[in-house]
N, CA and C atoms of all chains as a GROMACS GRO file, in nm:
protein
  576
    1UNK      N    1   0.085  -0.118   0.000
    1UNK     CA    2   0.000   0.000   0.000
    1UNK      C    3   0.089   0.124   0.000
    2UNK      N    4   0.073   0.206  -0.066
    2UNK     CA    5   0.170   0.345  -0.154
    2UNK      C    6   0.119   0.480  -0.105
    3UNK      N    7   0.125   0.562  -0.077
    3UNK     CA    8   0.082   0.683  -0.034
    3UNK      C    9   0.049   0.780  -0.187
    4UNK      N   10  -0.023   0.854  -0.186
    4UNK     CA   11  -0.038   0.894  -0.344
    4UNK      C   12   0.097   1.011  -0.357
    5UNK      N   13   0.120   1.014  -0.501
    5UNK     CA   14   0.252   1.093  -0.550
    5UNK      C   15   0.227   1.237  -0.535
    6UNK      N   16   0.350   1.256  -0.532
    6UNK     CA   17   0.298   1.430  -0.488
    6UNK      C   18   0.309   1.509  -0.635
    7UNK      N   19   0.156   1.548  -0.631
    7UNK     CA   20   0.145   1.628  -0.781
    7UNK      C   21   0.016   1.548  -0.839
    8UNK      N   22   0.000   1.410  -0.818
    8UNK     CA   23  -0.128   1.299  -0.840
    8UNK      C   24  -0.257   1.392  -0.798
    9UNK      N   25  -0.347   1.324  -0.860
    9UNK     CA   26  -0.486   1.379  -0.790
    9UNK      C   27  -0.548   1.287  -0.709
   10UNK      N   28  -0.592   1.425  -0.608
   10UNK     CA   29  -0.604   1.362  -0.483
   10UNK      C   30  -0.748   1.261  -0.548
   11UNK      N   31  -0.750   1.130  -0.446
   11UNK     CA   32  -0.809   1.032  -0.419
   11UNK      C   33  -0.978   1.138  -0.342
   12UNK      N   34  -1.092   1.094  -0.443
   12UNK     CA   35  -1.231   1.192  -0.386
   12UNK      C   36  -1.304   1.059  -0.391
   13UNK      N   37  -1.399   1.092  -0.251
   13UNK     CA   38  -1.463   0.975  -0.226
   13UNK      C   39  -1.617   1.036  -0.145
   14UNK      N   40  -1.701   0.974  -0.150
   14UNK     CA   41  -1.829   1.025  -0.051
   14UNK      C   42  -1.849   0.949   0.073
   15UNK      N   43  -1.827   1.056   0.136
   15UNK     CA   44  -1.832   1.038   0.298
   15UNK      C   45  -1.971   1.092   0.390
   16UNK      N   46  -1.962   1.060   0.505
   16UNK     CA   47  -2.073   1.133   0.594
   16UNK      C   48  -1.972   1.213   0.649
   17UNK      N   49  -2.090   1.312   0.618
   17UNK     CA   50  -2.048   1.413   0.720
   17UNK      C   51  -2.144   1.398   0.920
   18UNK      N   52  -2.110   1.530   0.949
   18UNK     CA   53  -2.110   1.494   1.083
   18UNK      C   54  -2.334   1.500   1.086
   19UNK      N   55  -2.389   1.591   1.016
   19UNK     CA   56  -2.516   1.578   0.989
   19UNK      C   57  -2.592   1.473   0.930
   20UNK      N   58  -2.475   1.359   0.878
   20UNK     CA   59  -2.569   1.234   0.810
   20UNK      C   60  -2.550   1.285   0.660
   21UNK      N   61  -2.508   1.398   0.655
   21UNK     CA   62  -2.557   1.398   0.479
   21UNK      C   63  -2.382   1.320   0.431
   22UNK      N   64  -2.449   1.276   0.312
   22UNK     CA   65  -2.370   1.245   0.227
   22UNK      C   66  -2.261   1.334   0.126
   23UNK      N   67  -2.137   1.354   0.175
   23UNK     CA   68  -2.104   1.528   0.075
   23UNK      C   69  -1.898   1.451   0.029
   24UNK      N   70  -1.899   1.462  -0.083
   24UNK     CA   71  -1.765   1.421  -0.169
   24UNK      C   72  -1.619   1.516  -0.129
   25UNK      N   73  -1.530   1.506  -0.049
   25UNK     CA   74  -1.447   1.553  -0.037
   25UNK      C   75  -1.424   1.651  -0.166
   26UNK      N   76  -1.457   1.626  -0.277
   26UNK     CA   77  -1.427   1.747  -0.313
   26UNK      C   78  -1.510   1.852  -0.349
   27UNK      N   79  -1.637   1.876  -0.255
   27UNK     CA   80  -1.731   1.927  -0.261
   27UNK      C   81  -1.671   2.080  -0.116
   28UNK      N   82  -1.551   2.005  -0.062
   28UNK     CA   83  -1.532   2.122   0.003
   28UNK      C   84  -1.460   2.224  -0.047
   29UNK      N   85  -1.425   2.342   0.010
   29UNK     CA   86  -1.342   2.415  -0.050
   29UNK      C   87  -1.212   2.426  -0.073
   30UNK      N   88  -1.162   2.396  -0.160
   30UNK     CA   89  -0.952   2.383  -0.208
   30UNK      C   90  -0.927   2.478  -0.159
   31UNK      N   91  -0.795   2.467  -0.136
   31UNK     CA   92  -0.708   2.330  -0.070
   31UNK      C   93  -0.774   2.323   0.034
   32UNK      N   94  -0.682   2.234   0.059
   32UNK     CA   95  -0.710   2.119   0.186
   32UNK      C   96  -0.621   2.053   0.246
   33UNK      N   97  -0.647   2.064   0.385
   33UNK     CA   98  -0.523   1.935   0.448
   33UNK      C   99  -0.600   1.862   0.553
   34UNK      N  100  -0.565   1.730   0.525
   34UNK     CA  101  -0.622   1.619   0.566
   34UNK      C  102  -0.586   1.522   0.646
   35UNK      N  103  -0.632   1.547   0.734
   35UNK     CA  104  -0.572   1.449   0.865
   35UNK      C  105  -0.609   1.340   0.878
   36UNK      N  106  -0.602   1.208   0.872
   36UNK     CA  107  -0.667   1.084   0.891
   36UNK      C  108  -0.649   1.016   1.082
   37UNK      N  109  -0.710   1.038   1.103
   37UNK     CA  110  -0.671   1.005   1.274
   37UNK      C  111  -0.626   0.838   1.268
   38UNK      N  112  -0.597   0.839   1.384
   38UNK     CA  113  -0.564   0.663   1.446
   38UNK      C  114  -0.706   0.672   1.543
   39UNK      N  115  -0.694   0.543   1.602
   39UNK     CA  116  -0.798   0.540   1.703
   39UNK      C  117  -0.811   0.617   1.789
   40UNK      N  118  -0.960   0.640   1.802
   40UNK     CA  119  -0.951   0.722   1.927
   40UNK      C  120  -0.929   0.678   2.075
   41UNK      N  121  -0.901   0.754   2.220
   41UNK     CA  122  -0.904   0.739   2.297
   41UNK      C  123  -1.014   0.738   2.370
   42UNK      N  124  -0.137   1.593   1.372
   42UNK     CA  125  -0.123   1.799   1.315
   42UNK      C  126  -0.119   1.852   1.479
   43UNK      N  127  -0.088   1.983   1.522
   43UNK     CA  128  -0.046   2.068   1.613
   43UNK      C  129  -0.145   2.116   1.552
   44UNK      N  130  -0.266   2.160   1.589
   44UNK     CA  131  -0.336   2.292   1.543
   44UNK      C  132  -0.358   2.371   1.623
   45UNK      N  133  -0.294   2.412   1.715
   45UNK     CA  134  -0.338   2.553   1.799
   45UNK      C  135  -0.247   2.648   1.789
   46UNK      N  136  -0.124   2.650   1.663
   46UNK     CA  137  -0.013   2.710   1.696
   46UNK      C  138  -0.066   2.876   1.602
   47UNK      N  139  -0.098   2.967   1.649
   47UNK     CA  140  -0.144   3.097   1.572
   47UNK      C  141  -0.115   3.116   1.495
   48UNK      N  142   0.022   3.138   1.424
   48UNK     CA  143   0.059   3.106   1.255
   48UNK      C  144   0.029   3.038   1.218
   49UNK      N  145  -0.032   2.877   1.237
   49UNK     CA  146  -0.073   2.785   1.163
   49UNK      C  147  -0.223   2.844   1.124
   50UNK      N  148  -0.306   2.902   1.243
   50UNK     CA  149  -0.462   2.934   1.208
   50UNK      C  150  -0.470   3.042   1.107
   51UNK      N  151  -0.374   3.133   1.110
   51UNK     CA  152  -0.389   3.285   1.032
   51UNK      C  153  -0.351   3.220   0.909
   52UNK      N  154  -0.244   3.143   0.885
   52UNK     CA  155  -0.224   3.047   0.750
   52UNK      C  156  -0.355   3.023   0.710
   53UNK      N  157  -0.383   2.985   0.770
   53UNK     CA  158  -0.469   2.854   0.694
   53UNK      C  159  -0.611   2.930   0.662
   54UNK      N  160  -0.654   2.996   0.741
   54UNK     CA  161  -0.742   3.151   0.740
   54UNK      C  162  -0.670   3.207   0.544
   55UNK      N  163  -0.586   3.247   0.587
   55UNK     CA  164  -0.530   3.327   0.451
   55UNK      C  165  -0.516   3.239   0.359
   56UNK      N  166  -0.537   3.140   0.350
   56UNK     CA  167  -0.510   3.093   0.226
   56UNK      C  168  -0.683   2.999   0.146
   57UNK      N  169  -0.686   3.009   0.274
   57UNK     CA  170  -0.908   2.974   0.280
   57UNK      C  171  -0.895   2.820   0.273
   58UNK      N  172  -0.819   2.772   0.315
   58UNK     CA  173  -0.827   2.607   0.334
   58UNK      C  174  -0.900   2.550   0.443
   59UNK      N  175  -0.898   2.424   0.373
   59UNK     CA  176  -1.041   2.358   0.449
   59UNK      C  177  -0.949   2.227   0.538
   60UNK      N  178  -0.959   2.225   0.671
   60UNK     CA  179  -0.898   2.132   0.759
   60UNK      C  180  -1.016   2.013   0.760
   61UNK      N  181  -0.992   1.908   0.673
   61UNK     CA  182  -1.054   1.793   0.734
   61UNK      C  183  -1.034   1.711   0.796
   62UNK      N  184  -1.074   1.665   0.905
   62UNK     CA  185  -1.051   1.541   1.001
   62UNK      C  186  -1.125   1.422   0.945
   63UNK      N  187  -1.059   1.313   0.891
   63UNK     CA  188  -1.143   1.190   0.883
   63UNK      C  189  -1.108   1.072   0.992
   64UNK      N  190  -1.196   1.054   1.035
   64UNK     CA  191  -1.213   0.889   1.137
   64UNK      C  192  -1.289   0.794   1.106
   65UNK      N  193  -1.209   0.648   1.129
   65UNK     CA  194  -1.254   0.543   1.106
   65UNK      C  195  -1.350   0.456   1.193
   66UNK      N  196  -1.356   0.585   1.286
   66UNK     CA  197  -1.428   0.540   1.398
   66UNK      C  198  -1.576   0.551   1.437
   67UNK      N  199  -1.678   0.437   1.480
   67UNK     CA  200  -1.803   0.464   1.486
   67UNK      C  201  -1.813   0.585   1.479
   68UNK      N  202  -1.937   0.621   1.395
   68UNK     CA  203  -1.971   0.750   1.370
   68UNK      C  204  -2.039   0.847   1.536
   69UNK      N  205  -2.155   0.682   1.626
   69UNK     CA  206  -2.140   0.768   1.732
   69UNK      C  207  -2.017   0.788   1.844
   70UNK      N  208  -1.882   0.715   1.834
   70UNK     CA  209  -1.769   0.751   1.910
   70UNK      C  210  -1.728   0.851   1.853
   71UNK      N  211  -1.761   0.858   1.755
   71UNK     CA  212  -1.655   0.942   1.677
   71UNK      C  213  -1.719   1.136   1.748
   72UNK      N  214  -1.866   1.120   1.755
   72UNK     CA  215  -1.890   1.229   1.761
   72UNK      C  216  -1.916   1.265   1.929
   73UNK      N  217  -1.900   1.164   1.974
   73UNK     CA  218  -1.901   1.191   2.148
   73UNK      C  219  -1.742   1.219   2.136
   74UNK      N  220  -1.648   1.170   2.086
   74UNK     CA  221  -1.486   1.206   2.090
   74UNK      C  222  -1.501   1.388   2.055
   75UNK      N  223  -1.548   1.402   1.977
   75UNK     CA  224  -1.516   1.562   1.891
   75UNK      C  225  -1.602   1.638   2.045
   76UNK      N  226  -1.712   1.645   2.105
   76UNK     CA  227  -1.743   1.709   2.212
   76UNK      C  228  -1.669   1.708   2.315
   77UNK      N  229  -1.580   1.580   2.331
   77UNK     CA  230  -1.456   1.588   2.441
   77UNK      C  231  -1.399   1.628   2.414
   78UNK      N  232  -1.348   1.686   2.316
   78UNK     CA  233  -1.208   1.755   2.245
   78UNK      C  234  -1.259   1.864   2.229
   79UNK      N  235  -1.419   1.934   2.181
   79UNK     CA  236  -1.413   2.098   2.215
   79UNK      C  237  -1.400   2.115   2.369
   80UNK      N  238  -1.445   2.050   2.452
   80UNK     CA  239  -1.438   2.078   2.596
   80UNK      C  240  -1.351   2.115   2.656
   81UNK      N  241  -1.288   2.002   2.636
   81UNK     CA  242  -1.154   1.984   2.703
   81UNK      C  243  -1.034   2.050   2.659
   82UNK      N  244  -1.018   2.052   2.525
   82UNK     CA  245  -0.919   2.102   2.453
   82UNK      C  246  -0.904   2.248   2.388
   83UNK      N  247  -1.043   2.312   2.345
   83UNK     CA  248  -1.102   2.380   2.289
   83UNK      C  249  -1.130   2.531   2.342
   84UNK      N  250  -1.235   2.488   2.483
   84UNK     CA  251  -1.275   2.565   2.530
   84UNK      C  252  -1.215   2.663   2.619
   85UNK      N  253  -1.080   2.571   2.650
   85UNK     CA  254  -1.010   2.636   2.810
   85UNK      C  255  -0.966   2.752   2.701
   86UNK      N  256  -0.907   2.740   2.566
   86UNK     CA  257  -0.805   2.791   2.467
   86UNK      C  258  -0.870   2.904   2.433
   87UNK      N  259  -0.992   2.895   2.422
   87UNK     CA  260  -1.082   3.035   2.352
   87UNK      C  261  -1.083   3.108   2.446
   88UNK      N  262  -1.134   3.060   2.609
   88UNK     CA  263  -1.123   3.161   2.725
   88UNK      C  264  -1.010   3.239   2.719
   89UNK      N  265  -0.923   3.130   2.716
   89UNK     CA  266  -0.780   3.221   2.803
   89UNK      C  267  -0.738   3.287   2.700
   90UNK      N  268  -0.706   3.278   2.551
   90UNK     CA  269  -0.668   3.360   2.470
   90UNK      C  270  -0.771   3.468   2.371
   91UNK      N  271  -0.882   3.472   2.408
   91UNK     CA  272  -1.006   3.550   2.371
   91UNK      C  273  -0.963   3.612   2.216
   92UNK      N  274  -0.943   3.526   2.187
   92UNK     CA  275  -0.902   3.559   2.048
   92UNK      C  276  -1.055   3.450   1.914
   93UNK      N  277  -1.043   3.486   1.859
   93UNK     CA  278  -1.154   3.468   1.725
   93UNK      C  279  -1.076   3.346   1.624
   94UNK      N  280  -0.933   3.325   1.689
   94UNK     CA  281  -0.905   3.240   1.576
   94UNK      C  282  -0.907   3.093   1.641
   95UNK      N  283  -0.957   3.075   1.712
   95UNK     CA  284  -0.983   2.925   1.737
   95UNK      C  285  -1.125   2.917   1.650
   96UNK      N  286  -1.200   2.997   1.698
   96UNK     CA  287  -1.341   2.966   1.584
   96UNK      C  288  -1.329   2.964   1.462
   97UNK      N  289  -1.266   3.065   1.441
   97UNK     CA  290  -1.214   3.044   1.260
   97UNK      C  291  -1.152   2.893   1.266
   98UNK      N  292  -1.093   2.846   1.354
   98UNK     CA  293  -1.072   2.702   1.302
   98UNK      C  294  -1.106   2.657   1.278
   99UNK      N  295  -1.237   2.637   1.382
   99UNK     CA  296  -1.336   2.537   1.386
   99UNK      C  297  -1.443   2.540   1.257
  100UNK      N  298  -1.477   2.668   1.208
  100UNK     CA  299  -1.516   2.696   1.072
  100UNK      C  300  -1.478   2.611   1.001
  101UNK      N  301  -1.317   2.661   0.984
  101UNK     CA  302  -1.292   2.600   0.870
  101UNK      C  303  -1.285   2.420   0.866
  102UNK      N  304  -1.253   2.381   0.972
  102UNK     CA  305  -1.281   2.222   0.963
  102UNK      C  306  -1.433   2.149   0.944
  103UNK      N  307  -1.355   2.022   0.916
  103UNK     CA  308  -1.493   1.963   0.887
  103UNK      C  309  -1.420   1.799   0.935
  104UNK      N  310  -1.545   1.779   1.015
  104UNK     CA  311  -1.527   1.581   1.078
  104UNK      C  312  -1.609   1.489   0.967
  105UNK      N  313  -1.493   1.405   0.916
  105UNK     CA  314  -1.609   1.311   0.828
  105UNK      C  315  -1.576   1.137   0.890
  106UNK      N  316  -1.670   1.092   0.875
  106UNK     CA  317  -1.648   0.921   0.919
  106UNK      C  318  -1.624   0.837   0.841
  107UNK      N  319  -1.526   0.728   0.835
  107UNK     CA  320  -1.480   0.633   0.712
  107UNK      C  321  -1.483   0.503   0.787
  108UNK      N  322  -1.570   0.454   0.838
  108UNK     CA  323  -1.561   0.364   0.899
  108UNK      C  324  -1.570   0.234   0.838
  109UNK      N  325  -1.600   0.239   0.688
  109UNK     CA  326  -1.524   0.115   0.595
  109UNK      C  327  -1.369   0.142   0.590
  110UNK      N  328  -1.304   0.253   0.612
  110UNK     CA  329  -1.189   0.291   0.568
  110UNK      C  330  -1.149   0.291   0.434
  111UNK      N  331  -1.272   0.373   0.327
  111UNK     CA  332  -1.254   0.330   0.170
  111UNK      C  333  -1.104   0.426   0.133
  112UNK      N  334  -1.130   0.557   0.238
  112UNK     CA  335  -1.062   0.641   0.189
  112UNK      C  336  -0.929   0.665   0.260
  113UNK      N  337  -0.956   0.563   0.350
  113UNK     CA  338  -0.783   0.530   0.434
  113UNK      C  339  -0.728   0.448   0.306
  114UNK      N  340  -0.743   0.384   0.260
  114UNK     CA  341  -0.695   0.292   0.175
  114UNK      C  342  -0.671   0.346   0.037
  115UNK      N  343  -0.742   0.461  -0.007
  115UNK     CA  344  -0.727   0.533  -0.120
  115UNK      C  345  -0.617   0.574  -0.087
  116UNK      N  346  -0.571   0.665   0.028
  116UNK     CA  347  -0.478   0.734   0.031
  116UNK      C  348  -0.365   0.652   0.094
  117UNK      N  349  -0.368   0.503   0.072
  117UNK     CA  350  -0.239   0.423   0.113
  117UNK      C  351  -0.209   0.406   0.264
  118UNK      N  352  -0.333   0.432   0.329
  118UNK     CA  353  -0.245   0.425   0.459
  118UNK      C  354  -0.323   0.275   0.492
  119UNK      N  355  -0.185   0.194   0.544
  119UNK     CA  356  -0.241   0.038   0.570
  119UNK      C  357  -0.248   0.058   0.717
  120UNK      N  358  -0.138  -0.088   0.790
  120UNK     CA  359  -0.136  -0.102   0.961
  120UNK      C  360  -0.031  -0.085   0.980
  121UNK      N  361  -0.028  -0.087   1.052
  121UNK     CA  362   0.137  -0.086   1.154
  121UNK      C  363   0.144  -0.228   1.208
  122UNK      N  364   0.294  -0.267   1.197
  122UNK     CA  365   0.296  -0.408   1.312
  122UNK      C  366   0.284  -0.413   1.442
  123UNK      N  367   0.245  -0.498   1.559
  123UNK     CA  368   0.236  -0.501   1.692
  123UNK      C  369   0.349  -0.484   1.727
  124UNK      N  370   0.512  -0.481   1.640
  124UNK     CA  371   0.632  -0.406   1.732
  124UNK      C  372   0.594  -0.313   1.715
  125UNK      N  373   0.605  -0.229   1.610
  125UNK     CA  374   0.552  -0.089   1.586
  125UNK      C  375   0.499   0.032   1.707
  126UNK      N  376   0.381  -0.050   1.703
  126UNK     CA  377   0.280   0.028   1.769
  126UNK      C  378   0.294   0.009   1.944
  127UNK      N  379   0.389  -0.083   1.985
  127UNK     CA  380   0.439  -0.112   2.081
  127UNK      C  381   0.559  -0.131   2.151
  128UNK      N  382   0.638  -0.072   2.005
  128UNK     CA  383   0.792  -0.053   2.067
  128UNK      C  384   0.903   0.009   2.138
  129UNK      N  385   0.991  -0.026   2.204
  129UNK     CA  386   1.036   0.077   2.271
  129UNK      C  387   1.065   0.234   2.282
  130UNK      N  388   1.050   0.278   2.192
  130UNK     CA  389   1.050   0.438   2.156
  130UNK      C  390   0.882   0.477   2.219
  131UNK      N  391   0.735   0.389   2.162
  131UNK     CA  392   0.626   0.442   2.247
  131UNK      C  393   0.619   0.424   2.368
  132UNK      N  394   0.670   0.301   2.425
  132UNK     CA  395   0.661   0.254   2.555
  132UNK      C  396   0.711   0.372   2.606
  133UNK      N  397   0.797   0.431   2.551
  133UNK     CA  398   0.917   0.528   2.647
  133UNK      C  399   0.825   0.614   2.683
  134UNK      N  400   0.772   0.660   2.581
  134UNK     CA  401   0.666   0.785   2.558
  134UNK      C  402   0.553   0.787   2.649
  135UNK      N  403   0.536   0.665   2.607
  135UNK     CA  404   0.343   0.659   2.749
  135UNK      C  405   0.424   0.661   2.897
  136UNK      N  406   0.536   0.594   2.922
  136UNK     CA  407   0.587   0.571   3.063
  136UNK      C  408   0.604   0.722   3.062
  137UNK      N  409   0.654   0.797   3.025
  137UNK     CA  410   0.718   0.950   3.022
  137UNK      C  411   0.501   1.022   3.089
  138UNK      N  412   0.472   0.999   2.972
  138UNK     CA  413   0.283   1.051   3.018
  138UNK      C  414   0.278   1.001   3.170
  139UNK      N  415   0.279   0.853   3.159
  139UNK     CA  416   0.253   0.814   3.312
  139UNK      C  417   0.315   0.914   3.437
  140UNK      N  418   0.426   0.905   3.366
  140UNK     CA  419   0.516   0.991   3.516
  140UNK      C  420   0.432   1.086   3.507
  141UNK      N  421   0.390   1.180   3.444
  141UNK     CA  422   0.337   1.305   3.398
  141UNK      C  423   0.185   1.344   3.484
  142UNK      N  424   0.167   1.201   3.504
  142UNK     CA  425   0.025   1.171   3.544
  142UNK      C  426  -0.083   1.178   3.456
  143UNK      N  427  -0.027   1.214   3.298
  143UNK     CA  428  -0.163   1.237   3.167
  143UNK      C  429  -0.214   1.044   3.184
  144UNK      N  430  -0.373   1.083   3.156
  144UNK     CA  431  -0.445   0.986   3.160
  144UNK      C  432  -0.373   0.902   3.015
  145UNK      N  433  -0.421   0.750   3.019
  145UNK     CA  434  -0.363   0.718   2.884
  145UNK      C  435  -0.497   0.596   2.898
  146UNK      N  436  -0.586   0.606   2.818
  146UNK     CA  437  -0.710   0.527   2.780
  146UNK      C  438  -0.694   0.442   2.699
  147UNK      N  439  -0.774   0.375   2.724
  147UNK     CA  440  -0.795   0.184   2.650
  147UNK      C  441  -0.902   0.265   2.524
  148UNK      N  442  -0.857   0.208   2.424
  148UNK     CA  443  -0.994   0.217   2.344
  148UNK      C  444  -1.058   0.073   2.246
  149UNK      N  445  -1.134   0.111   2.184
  149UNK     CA  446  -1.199  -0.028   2.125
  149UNK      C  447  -1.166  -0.066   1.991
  150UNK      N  448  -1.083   0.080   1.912
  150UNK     CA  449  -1.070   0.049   1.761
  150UNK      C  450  -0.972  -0.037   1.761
  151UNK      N  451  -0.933  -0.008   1.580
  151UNK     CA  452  -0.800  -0.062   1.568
  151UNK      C  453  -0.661   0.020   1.586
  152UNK      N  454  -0.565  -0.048   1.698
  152UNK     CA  455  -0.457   0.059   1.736
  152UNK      C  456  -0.379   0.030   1.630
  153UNK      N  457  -0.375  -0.080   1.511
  153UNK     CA  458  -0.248  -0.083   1.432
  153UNK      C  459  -0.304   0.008   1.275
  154UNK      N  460  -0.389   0.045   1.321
  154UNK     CA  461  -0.433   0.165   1.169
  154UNK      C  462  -0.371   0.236   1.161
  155UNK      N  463  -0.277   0.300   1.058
  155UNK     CA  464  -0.192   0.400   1.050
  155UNK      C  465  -0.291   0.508   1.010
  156UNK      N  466  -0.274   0.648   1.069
  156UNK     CA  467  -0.296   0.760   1.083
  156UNK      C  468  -0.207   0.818   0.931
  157UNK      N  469  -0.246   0.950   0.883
  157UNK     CA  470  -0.155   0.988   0.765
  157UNK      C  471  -0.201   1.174   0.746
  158UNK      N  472  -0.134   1.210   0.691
  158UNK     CA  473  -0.138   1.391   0.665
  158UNK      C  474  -0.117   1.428   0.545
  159UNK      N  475  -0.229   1.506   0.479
  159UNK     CA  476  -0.191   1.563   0.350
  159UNK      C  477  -0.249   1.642   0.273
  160UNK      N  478  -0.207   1.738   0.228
  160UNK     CA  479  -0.205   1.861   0.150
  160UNK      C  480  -0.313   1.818  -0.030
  161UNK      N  481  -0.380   1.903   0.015
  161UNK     CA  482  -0.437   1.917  -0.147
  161UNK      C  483  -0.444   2.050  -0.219
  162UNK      N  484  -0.420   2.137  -0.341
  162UNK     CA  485  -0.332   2.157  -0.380
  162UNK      C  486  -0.549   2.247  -0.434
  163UNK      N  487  -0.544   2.363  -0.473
  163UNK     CA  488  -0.677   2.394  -0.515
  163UNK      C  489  -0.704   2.329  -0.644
  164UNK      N  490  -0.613   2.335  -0.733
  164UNK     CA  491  -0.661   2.214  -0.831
  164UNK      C  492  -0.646   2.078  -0.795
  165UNK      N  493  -0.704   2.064  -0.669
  165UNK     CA  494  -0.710   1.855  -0.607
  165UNK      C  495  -0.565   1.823  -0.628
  166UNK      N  496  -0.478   1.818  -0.645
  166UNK     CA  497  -0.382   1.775  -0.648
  166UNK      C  498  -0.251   1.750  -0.515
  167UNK      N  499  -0.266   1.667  -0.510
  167UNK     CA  500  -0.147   1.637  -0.375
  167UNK      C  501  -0.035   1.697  -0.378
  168UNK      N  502  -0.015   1.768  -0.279
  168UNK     CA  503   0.121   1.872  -0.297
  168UNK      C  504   0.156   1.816  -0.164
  169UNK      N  505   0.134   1.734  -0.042
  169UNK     CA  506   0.188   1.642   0.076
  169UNK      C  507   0.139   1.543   0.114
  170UNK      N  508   0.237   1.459   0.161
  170UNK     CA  509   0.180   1.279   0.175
  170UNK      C  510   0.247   1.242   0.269
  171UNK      N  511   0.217   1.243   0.401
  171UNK     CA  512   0.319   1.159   0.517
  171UNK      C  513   0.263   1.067   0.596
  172UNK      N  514   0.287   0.959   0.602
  172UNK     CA  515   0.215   0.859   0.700
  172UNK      C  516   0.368   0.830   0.795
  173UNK      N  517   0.365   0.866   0.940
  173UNK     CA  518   0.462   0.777   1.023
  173UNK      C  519   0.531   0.698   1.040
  174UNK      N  520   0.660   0.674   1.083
  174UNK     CA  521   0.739   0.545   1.111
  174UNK      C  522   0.641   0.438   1.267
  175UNK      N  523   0.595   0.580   1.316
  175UNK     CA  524   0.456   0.524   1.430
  175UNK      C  525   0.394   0.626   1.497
  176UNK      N  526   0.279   0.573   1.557
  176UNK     CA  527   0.183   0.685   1.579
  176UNK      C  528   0.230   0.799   1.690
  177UNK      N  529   0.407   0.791   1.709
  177UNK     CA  530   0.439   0.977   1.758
  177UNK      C  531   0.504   1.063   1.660
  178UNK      N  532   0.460   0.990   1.554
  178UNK     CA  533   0.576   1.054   1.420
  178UNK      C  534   0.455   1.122   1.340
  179UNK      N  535   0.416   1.240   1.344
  179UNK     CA  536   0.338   1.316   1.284
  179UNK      C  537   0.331   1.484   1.224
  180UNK      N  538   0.401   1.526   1.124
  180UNK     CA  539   0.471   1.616   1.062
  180UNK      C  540   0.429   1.767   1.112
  181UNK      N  541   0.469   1.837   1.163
  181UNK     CA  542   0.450   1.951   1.178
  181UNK      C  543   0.325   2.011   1.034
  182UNK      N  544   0.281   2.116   1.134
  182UNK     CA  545   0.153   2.168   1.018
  182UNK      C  546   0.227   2.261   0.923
  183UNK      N  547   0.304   2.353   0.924
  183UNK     CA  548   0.380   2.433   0.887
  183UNK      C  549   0.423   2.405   0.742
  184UNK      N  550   0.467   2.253   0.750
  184UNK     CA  551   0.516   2.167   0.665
  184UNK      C  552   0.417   2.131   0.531
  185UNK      N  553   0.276   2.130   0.599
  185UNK     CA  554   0.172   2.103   0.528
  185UNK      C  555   0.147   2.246   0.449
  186UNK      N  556   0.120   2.361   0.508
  186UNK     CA  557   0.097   2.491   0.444
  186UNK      C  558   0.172   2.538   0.372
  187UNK      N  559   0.305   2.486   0.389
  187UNK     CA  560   0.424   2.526   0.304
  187UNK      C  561   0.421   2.479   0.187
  188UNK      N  562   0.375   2.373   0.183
  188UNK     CA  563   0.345   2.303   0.012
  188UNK      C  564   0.263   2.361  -0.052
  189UNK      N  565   0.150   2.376   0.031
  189UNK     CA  566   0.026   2.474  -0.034
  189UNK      C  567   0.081   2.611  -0.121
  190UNK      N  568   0.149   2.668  -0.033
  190UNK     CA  569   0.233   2.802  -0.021
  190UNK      C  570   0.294   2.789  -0.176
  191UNK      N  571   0.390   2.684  -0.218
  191UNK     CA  572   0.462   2.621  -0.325
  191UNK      C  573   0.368   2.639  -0.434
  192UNK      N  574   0.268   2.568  -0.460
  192UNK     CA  575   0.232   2.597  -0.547
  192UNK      C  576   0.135   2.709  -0.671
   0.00000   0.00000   0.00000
């Protein structure tokens, strides 16, 4: 498993948001920085 | 990410970027976690520094849930091994908390999910990609805006 290249396009996918709706990462506003957490505590 | 550091918020303010947090974690842990973290983390910060740019943070972020992990996996981040995530460099670290007296909690996910950080670029494009050697290895934000900055 590869991390994407820098300059690649970013990887867009549909997620929930925190209201239940359904909204595509790239439905937010560019740029962006994206944190992927580990588990929570 | 460090996000409380004031050049990082006025950055990220000025350049109109959008901070997303994604978790793989039940959607309702996930959102009882984010109310412990304005509380606890959040709230003391807005009092004592009565400043407007913690809210502008909070604006600008957004919590989303991946609890298939479609989009952990898009963006390459796999597991970590049980040395990894348990080797002497963290041990050092939590014993160091312990002395400290910081609480250190059991949780229910998966601890060998690698965590990851990265920059998208206004035309979608990845301008940063860092996933850890382990989960205390996590890149300064600075680092992230600076790419932005680049292009």
């Amino acid at each position: 498993m590869a991390l994407p290249k820098i300059g690649a396009n970013a990887p867009d996918f549909q997620l929930s948001a925190p209201d239940g709706s359904l909204i595509r990462l790239s439905d937010y506003q560019q740029p962006q920085l994206i944190c992927f957490m580990r588990h929570l505590a | 990410m460090q996000l409380h550091q004031p050049n990082f918020i006025e950055q990220l303010v000025t350049l109109k970027a959008r901070l997303l947090v994604i978790s793989f974690a039940p959607p309702e842990h996930f959102r009882k976690w984010r109310e412990y973290w304005k509380q606890i983390h959040l709230a003391p910060e807005i009092a004592e520094k009565r400043t407007p740019e913690v809210n502008q943070l909070l604006q600008q972020t957004v919590f989303l849930n991946d609890p298939l992990l479609k989009v952990y996996r898009a963006y390459g981040l796999g597991k970590y091994s049980m040395l990894t995530v348990y080797g002497p460099s963290v041990l050092a670290k939590y014993t160091l908390y312990a002395a400290q007296g910081k609480k250190i909690l059991k949780t229910r996910e998966d601890v060998l999910q690698k965590g990851g950080d990265f920059a998208v670029s206004a035309e979608g494009k990845i301008t940063f990609a860092y996933s850890g050697r382990n989960q205390l290895d996590r890149p300064h934000p600075q680092i992230l805006l600076d790419s932005l900055l680049r292009t």
